[in-house]
C-alpha positions as CSV (number, residue, x, y, z in Angstrom):
1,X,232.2,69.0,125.2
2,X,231.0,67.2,121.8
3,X,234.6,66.2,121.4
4,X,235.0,64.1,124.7
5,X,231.3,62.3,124.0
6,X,231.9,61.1,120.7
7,X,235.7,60.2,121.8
8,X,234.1,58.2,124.5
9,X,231.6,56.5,122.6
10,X,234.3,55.5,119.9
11,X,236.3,53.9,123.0
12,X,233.0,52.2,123.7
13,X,232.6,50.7,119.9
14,X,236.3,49.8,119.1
15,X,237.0,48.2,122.6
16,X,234.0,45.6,121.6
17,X,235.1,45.6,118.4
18,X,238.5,44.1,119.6
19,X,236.8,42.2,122.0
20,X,234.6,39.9,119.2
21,X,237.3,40.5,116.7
22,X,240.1,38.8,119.1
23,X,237.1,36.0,119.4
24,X,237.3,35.4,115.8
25,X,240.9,35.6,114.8
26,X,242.1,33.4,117.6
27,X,240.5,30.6,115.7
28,X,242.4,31.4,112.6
29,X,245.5,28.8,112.1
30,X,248.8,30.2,112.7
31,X,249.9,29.1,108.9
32,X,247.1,32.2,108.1
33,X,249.1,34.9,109.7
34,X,250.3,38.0,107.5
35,X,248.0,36.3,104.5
36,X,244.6,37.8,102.9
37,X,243.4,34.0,103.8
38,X,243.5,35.7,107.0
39,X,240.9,37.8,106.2
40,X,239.0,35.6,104.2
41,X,238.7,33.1,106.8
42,X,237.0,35.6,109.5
43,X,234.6,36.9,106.9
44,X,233.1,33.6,107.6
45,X,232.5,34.5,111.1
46,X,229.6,36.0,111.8
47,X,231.2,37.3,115.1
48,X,233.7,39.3,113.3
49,X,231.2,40.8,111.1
50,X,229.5,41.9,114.0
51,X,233.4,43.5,115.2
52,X,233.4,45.2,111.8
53,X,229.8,46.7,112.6
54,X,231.2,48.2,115.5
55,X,234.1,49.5,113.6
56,X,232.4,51.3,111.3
57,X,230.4,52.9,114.3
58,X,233.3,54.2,115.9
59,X,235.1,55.5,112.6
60,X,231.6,57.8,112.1
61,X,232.0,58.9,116.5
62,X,235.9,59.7,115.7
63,X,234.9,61.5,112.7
64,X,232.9,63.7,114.7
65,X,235.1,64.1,117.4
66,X,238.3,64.9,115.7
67,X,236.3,67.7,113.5
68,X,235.0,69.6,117.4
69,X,238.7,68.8,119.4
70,X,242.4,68.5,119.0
71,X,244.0,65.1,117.9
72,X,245.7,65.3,120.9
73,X,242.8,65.8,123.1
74,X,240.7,62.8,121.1
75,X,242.7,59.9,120.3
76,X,244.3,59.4,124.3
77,X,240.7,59.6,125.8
78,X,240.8,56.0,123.5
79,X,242.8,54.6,126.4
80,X,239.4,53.7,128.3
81,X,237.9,51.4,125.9
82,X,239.0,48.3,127.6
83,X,237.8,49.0,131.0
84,X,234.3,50.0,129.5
85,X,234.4,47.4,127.4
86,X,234.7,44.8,130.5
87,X,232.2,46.7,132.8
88,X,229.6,46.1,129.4
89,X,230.7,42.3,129.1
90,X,230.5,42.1,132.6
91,X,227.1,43.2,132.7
92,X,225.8,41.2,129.6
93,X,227.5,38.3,130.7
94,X,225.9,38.8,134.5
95,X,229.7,38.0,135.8
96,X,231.6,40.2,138.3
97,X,234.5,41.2,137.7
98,X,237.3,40.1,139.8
99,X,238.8,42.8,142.5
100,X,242.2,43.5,140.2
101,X,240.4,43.9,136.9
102,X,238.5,46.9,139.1
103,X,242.2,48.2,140.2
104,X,242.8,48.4,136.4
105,X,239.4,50.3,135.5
106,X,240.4,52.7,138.6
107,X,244.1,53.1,137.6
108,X,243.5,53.6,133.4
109,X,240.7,56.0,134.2
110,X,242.5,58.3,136.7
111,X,245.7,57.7,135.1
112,X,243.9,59.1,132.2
113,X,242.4,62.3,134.0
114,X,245.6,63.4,135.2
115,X,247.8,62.9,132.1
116,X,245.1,65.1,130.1
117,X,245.3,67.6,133.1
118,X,248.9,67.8,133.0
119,X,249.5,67.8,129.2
120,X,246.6,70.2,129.0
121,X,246.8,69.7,125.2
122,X,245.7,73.6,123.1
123,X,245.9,75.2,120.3
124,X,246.7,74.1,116.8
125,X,245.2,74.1,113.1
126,X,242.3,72.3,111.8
127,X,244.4,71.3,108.7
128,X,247.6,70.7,108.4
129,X,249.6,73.6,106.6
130,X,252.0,73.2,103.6
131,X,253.6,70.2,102.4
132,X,254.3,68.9,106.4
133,X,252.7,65.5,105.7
134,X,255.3,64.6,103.2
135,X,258.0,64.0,106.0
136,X,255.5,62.8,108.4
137,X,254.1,59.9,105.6
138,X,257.8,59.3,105.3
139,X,258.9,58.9,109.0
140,X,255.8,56.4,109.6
141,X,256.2,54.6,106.5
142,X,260.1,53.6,107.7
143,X,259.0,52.9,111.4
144,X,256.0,51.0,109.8
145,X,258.4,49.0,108.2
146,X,261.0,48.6,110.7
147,X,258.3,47.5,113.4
148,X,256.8,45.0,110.8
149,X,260.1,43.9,109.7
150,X,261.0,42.9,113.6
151,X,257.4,41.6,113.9
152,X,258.1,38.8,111.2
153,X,260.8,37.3,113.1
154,X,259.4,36.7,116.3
155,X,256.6,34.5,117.1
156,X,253.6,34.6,119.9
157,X,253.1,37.1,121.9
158,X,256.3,39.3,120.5
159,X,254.9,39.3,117.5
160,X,251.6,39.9,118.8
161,X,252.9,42.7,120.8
162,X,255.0,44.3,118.2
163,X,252.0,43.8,115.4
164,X,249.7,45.5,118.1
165,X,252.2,48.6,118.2
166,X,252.2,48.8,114.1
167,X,248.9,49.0,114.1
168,X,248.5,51.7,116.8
169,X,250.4,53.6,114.2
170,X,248.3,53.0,111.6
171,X,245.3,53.9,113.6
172,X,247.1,57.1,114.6
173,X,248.0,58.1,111.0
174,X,244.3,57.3,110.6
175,X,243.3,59.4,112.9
176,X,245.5,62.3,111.7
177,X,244.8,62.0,107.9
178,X,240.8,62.2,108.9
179,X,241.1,65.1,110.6
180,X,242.6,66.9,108.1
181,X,240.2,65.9,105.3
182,X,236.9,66.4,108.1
183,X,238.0,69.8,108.7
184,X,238.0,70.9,104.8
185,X,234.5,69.4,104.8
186,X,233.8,72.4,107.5
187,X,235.8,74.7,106.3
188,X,233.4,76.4,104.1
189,X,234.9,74.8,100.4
190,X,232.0,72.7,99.8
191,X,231.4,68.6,99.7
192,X,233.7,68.7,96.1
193,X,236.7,69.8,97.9
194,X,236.4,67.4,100.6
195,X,235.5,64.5,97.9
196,X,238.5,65.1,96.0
197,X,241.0,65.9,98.9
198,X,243.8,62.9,99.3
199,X,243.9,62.8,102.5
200,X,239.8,61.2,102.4
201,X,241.5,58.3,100.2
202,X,244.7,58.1,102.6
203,X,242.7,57.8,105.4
204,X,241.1,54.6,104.0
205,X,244.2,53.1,102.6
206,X,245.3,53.6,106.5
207,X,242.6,52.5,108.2
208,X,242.3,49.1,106.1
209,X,246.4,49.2,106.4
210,X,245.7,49.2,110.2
211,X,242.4,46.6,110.2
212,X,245.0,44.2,108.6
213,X,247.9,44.6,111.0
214,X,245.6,44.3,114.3
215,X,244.0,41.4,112.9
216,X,247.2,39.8,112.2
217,X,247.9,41.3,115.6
218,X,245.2,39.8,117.5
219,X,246.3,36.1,115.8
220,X,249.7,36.1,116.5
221,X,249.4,36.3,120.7
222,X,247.3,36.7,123.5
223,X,245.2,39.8,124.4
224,X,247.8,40.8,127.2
225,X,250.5,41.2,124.8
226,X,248.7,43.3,121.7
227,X,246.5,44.9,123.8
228,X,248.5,47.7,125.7
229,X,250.6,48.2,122.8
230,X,247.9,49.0,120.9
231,X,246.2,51.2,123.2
232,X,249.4,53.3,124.2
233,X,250.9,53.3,121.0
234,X,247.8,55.0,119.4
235,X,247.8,57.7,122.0
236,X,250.9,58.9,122.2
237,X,251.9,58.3,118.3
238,X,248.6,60.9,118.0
239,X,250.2,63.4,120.4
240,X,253.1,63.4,118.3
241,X,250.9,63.8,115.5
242,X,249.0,66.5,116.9
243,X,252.3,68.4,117.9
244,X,254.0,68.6,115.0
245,X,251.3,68.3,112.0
246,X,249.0,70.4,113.4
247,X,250.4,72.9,115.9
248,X,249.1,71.6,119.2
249,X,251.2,72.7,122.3
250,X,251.0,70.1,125.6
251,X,252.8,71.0,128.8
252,X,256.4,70.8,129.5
253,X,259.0,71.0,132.3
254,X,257.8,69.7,135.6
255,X,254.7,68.6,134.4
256,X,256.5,65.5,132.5
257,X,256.5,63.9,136.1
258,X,252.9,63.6,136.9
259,X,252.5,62.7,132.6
260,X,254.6,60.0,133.5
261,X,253.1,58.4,136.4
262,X,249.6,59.4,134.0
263,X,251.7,56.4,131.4
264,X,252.4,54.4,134.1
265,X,249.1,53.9,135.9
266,X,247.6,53.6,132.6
267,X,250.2,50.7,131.4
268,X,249.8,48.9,134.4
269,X,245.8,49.1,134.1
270,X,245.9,48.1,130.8
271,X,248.2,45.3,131.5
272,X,245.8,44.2,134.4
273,X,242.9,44.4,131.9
274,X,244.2,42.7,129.5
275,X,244.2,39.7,131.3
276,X,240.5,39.6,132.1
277,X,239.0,36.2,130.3
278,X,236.1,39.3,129.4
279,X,238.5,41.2,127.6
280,X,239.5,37.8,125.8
281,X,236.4,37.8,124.3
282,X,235.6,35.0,127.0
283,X,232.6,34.4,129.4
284,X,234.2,33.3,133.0
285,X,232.4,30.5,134.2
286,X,229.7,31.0,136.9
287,X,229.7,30.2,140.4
288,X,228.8,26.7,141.5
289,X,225.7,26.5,143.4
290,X,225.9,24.6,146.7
């Protein structure tokens, strides 16, 4: 399925991305935070350039994948890019990783294969009919602002955490507003359509919305705390999406059990990952030599 591929190899790209990016904005002083210094600053560091690069990668892989599979299909397969983003560092790096960081690979990927078997996300529209993303772009731009608002007043790792789920958001909206503007591109009306379509322009405003926030995200707390909330915001935020903007249907009834323990096998992984000094963006030291 071209779909699952190019959702996979997204994961791949934006889990390194947040890897080197987290490098990078972790040397930014906290005075920085919620300040275009901020990004001014880390376009000095070649490191987060090289984040950027990988960015840029993934935004082409999600294009392709949200124009071949539902939204709600695409954007929670996103929930492995830490794992494979260890088991890369840990191979570049040439350092094992430690026995829990394996329990979290195991429980994010299979906690991952049986919510998408449960939810058994169908159906929907390639583009989103009528004028439904004018109550959608007001909903998110109130929680947007409610989250942010909480954000500002707490410090560290709440912030972090809280920052990391505005930006999940963002990345969702993202996600959803590309989709829409891909599939006019195949729909037969011709590269003019597509170039003059809003939703090609939203989905940049969004996505440089959403770059900003996880940055500031990444600065305010540790990997632990932004990470998750990040990664599980984005995927169910883009079920909702694909629910109600464009038609998809997901299970029900007795299948919200085993979707639940899905969520919590993948929280707890995530959480477990995101403690890794790899997934800090930090080589763990090697093994003294007797």
């Amino acid at each position: 399925m071209i779909s699952v591929l190019f959702a996979v190899l997204t994961s791949i790209s934006n889990g390194s991305a947040n890897v080197l990016q987290r490098r990078a904005a972790a040397t930014v002083p906290q005075s920085n935070s919620m300040h275009l210094s901020l990004i001014g600053h880390l376009l000095r560091q070649p490191v987060w350039l090289a984040g950027i690069g990988l960015v840029i990668v993934a935004a082409l892989c999600q294009a392709v994948a949200l124009a071949t599979g539902p939204i709600a299909v695409v954007q929670p397969i996103f929930v492995i890019e830490l794992p494979m983003t260890l088991l890369i560092a840990s191979y570049v790096f040439r350092s094992r990783l430690p026995r829990r960081a394996w329990y979290g690979v195991a429980a994010v990927t299979f906690g991952l294969a049986v919510g998408l078997g449960s939810a058994a996300p169908t159906g929907g529209t390639e583009t989103v009919p009528g004028l439904s993303w004018i109550p959608a772009l007001i909903v998110t731009g109130i929680f947007e602002a409610v989250v942010v608002a909480v954000a500002l007043r707490t410090r560290k790792n709440a912030r972090a955490a809280l920052l990391g789920l505005a930006a999940a958001c963002a990345y969702a909206l993202t996600a959803a507003l590309l989709k829409d503007a891909v599939a006019r591109l195949g729909g037969g009306s011709g590269i003019a359509v597509f170039f003059a379509s809003w939703q090609l322009y939203a989905t940049a405003a969004a996505g440089i919305g959403a770059l900003f926030l996880l940055q500031n995200a990444l600065q305010a707390g540790s990997l632990v705390a932004s990470q998750p909330m990040l990664t599980l915001g984005d995927a169910l935020i883009s079920i909702t999406y694909g629910v109600t903007l464009f038609g998809e249907s997901i299970r029900t009834g007795w299948w919200l059990l085993p979707e639940l323990i899905a969520l919590a096998l993948i929280t707890a992984g995530c959480f477990e990952l995101a403690r890794s000094p790899l997934a800090a963006g930090i080589s763990p030291p090697k093994p003294r030599t007797r």
